[in-house]
VEXZALO-706934 format. One record per atom (N, C-alpha, C): residue in one letter; x, z, y. Coordinates in steps of 0.001 Angstrom, whole numbers, plus 500000, padded with zeros to 6 digits. Each point is the difference from the previous one (the first is absolute). Layout:
aXZY;...
***
This chain:
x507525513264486263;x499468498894500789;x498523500258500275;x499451499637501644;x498906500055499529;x499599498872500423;x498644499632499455;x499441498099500020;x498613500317500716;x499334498945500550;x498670500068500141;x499609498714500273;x498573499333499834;x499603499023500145;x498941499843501081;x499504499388500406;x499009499348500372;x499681498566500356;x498481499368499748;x499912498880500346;x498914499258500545;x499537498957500412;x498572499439500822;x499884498692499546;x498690499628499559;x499903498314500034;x499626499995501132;x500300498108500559;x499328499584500845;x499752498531499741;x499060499689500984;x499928498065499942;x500612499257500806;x500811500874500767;x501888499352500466;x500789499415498837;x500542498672500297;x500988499154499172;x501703500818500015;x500759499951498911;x500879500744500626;x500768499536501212;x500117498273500185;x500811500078501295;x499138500635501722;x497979500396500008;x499921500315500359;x500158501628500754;x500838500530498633;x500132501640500095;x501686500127500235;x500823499029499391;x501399499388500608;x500141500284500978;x499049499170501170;x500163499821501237;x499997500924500680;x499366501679499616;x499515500521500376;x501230501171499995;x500293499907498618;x501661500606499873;x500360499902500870;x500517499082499634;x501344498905500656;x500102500782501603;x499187499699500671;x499693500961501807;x500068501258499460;x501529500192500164;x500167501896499720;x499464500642501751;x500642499342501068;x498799500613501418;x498775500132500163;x499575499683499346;x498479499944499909;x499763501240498646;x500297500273499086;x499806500896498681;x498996500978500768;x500308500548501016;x498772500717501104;x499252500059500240;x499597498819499526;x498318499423500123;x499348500447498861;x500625500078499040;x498882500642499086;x501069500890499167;x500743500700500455;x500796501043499514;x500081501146501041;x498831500597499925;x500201501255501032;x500802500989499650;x501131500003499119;x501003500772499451;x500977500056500938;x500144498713500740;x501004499317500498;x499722500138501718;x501391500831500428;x499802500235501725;x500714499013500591;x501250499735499635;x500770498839500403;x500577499291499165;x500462498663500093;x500576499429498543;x501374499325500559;x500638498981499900;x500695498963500735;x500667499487498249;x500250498089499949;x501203499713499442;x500904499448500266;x500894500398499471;x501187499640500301;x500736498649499349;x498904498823500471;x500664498708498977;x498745499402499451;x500437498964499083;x498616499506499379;x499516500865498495;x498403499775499518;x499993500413499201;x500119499224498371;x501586501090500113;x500565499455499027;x500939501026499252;x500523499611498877;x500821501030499071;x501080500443501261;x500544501618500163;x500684500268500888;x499700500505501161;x498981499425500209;x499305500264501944;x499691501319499571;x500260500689501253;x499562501320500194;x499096500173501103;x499038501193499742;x499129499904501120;x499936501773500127;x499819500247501627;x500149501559499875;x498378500550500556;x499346501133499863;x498796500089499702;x499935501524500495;x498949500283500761;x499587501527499945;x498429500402499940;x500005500752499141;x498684500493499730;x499633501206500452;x498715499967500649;x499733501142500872;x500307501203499629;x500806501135500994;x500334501184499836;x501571499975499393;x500609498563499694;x501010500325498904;x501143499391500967;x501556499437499886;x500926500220500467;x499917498279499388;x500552499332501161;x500180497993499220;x500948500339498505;x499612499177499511;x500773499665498490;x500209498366500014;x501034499208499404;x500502498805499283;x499592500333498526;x499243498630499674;x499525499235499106;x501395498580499666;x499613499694498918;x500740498781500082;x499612499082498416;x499218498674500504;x499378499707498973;x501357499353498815;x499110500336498895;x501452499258499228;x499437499243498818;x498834499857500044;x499714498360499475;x498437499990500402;x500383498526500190;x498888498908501074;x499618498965499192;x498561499720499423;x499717499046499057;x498652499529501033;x500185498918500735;x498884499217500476;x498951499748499288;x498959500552500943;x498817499938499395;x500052500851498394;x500244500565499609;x500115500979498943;x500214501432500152;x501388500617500692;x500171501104500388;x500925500183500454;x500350501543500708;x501295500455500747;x500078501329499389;x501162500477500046;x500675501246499623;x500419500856501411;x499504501012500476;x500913500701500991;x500779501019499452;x501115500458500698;x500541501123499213;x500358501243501563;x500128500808499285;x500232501140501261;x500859501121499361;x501028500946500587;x500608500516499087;x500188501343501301;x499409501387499405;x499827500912501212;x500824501177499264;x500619500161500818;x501255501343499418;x500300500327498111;x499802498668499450;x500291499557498688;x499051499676499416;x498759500327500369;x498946499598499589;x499546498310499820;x499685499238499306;x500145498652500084;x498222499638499930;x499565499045500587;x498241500008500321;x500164498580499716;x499446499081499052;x499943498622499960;x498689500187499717;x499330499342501086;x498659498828499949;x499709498581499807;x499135499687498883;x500465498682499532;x498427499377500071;x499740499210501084;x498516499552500163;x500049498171499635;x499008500427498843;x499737499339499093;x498729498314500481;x499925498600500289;x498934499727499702;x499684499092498893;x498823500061498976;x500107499414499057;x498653499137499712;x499885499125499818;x498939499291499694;x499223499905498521;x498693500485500599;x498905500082498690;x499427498991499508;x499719500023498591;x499264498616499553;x498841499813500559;x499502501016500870;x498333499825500712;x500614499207501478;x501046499992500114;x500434499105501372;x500002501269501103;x499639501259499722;x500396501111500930;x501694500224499933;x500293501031500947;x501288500130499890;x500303501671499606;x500759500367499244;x499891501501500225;x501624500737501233;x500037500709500507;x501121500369500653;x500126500977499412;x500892500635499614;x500862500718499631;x501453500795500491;x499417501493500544;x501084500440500117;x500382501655499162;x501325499614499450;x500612501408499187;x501582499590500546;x499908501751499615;x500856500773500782;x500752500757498974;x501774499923500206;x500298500827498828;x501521500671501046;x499570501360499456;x501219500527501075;x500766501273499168;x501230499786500298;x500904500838499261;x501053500966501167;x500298500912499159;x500883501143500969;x499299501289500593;x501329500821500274;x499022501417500159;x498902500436501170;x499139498718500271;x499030500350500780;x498842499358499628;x500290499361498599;x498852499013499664;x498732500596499806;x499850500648499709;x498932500826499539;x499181500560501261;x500620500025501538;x499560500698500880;x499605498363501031;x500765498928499745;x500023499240500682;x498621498713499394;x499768499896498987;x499108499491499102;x498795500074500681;x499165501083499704;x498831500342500594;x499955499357501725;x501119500333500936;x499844499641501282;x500542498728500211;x500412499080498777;x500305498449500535;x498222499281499188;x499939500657499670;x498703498864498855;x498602500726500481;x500069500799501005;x498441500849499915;x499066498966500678;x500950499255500810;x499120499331501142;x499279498123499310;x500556499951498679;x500378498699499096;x498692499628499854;x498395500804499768;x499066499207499908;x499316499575500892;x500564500720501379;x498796499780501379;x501169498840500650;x501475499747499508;x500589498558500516;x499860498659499201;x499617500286498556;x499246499024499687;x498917499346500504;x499569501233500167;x497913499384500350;x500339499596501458;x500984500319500777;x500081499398501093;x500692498805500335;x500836499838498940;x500685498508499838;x499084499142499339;x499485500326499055;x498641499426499774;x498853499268500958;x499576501082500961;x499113499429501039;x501040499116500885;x501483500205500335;x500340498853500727;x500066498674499877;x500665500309498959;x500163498387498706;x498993499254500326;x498678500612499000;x498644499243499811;x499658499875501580;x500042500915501352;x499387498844500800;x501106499715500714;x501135499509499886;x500798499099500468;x499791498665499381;x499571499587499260;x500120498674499162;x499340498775500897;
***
């Protein structure tokens, strides 16, 4: 298996960073990972959403647990390889919020696929970050 973490405070509430989820068409705005997105349904346990990232071939996602205002699970599963991202938000006793995202992926490409799903994880924080805080 391999795992990785990363995470960001901010002085976004979590239903302000929710909201921000929640608009998987929009993830673009501060996910320059992301060339096209679409979902397929609401966001909710089940919905699938299909996604292409520059240079790469569309892939299906499909979230499989949805905790309002707390967190979502995506999962992705590429020629056996299985990629679950599980973005985290949690509230600090300083009244900041921290976000949180880790990544744990299994099968015979994990090791090659790791590095190129999580490389981009601290510059989409800091950019979900700046949206959040001046959306409020």
């Amino acid at each position: 298996m391999w795992t990785h973490e990363d995470s960001i405070e901010t002085t976004a509430t979590p239903a302000q960073i929710w909201k921000i989820f929640s608009d998987v068409s929009n993830w673009k705005k501060w996910n320059n990972g992301i060339e096209n997105i679409e979902i397929h349904g609401a966001f909710a346990n089940g919905t699938t959403f299909t996604m292409r990232v520059p240079g790469e071939d569309t892939f299906t996602s499909t979230l499989i647990e949805v905790k309002e205002n707390a967190s979502f699970t995506d999962e992705t599963v590429l020629d056996g390889t299985r990629v679950l991202v599980h973005h985290k938000i949690m509230p600090l006793a300083s009244g900041r919020t921290k976000i949180i995202y880790s990544t744990e992926i299994t099968g015979p490409a994990a090791a090659e696929f790791g590095p190129m799903v999580t490389g981009d994880f601290p510059d989409v924080l800091r950019a979900l970050k700046n949206i959040v805080e001046n959306s409020k």
